[in-house]
C-alpha distance (Angstrom), angle and dihedral (degrees) to the residues before:
residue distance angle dihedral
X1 . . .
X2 3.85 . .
X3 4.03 84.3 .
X4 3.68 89.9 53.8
X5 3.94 90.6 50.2
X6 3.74 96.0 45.6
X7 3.97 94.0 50.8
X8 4.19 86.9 42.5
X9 3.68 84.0 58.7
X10 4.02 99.2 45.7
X11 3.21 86.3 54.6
X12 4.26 102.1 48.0
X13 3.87 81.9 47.0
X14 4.16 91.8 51.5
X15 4.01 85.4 48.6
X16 4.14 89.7 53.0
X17 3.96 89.6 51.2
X18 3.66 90.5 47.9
X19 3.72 99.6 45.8
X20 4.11 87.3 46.7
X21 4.05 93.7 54.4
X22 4.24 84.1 43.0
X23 3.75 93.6 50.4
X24 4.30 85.7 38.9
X25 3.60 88.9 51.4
X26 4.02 93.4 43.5
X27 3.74 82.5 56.7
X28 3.74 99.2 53.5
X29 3.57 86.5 44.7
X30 3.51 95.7 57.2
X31 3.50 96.5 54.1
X32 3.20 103.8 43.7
X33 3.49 89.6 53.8
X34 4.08 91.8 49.7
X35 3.69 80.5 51.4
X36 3.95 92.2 59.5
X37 3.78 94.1 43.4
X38 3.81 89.7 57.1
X39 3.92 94.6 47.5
X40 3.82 85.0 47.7
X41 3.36 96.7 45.6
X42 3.99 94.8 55.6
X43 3.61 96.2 34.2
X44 4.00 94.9 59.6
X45 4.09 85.2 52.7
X46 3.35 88.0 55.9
X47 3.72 105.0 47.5
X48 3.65 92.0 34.0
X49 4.39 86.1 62.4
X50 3.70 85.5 44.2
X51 3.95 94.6 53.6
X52 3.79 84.2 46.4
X53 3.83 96.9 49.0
X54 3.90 97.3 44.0
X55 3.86 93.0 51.2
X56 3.70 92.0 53.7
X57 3.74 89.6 45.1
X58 3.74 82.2 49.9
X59 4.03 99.7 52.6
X60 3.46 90.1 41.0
X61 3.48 100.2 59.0
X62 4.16 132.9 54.8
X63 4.18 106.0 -86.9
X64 3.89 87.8 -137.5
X65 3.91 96.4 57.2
X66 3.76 98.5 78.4
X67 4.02 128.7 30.9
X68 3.86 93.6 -126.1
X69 3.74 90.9 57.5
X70 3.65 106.3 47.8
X71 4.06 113.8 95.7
X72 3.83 114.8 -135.8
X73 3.99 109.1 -117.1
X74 4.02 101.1 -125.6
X75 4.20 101.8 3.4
X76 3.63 109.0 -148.6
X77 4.13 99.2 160.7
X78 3.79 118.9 72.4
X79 3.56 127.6 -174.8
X80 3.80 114.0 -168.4
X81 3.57 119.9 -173.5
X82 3.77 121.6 -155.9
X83 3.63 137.0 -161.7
X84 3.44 129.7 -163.3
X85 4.27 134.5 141.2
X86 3.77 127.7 -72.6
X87 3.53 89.1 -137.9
X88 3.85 133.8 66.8
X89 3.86 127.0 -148.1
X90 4.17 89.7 75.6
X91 3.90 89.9 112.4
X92 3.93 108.2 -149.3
X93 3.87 93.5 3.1
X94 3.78 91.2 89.7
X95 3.88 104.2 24.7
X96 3.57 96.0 46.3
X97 4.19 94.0 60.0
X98 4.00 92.4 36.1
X99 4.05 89.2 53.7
X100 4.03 93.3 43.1
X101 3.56 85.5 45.2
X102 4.28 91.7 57.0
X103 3.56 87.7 46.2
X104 3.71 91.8 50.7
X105 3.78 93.8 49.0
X106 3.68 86.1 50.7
X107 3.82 93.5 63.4
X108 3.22 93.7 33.9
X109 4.20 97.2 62.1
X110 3.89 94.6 79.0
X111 4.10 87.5 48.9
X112 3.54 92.9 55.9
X113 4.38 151.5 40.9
X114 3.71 85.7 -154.3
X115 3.71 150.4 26.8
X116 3.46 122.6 175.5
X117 3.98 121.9 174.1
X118 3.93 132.1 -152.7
X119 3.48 120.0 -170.9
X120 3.61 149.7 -140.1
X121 4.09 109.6 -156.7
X122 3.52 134.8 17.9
X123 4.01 105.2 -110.1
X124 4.03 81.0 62.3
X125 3.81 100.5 45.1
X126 4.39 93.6 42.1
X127 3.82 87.7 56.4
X128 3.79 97.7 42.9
X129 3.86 100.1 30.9
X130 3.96 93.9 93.0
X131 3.79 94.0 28.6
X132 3.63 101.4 64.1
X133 4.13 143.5 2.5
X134 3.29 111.3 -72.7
X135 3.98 118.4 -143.7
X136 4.38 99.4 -177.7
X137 3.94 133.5 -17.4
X138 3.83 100.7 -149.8
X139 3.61 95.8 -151.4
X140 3.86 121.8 -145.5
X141 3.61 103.8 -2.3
X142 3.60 97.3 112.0
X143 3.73 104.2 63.4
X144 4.19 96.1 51.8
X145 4.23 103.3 22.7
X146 3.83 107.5 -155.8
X147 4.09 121.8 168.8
X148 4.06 87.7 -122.2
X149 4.42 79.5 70.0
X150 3.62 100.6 32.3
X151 4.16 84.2 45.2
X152 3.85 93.9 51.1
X153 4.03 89.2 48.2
X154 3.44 92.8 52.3
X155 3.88 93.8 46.1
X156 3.93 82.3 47.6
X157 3.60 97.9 49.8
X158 4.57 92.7 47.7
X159 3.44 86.7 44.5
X160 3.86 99.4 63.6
X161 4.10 88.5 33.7
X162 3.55 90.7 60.0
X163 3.60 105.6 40.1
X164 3.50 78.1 56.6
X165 3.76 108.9 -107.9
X166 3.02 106.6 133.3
X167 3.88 131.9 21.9
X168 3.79 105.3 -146.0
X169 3.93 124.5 11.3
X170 3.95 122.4 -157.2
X171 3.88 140.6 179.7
X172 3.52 132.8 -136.7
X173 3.66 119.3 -166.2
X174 3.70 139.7 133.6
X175 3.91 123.2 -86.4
X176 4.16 111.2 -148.1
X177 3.88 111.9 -125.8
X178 3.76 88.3 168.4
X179 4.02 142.6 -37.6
X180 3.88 92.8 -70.7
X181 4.06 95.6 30.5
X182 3.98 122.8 58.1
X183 3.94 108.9 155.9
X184 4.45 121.4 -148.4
X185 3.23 113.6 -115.4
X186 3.88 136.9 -174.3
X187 4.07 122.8 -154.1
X188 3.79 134.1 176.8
X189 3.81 105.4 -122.7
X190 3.88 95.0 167.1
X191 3.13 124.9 82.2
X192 3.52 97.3 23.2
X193 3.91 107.7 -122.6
X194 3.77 133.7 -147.3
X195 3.69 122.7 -107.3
């Protein structure tokens, strides 16, 4: 009976260690994910003022008197850029984008001669990477964001526009609602257009 007790016990004191690390863990979680919200929260202010600035800049200015502005009569070369995690095991974060981004290529085939993609995590670029041409994988930019990345993307993505690779450029990512709701969406980013 003693034996019984003793191994009872073990095994109460195993649960107590494992609900400490769980409740730890929940913790860590939490503010690392109040951490996120706050960088997202800020961030979309900022790039939402941006967007607004550079289409006034852009309506307020002749379309042929920079590269970036000037529309391509007839676009048959799109570039679509698409973000998504380097991780698995974030449910609809991933799948949600990749399928939007099938349906959008779908639509898009009539539009134009050629679509390449470049991408910007690896759940993305393993799905597409035998589906369609692939111009760049940024690699392991998506996990830690800095400008140095986003600044070398950018100066990736206006270099092939204006050598004249591709006609119109567009990114596909997913826009947070909330914790368990981020919705795909699909912008223009080249040429810059007037608001």
């Amino acid at each position: 009976m003693a034996k019984g007790i003793r191994e009872y016990n073990k095994k109460l004191a195993s649960m107590r260690n494992t609900l400490k690390m769980t409740k730890t863990m929940k913790m860590v979680s939490a503010s690392k994910l109040r951490r996120a919200q706050d960088a997202q929260r800020k961030s979309k202010a900022y790039a939402n003022r941006v967007s607004e600035m550079i289409g006034r800049l852009a309506a307020s200015v002749d379309p042929k008197s920079h590269p970036l502005l000037t529309p391509r009569s007839n676009p048959t070369k799109a570039l679509l850029l698409l973000f998504t995690s380097d991780k698995g095991l974030c449910g609809a974060f991933n799948n949600g984008i990749i399928r939007q981004t099938d349906l959008w290529l779908q639509r898009m085939q009539g539009q134009y001669d050629v679509i390449n993609m470049s991408f910007c995590g690896r759940r993305g670029f393993a799905y597409f990477q035998h589906r369609v041409k692939v111009d760049t994988f940024f690699e392991d930019v998506t996990a830690n964001p800095q400008f140095s990345d986003a600044s070398l993307i950018a100066g990736e993505l206006i270099r092939s526009f204006v050598a004249g690779e591709y006609d119109e450029v567009f990114i596909a990512c997913n826009e947070f609602i909330s914790p368990l709701k981020q919705v795909p969406f699909f912008q223009k980013l080249l040429p810059l257009e007037p608001v």
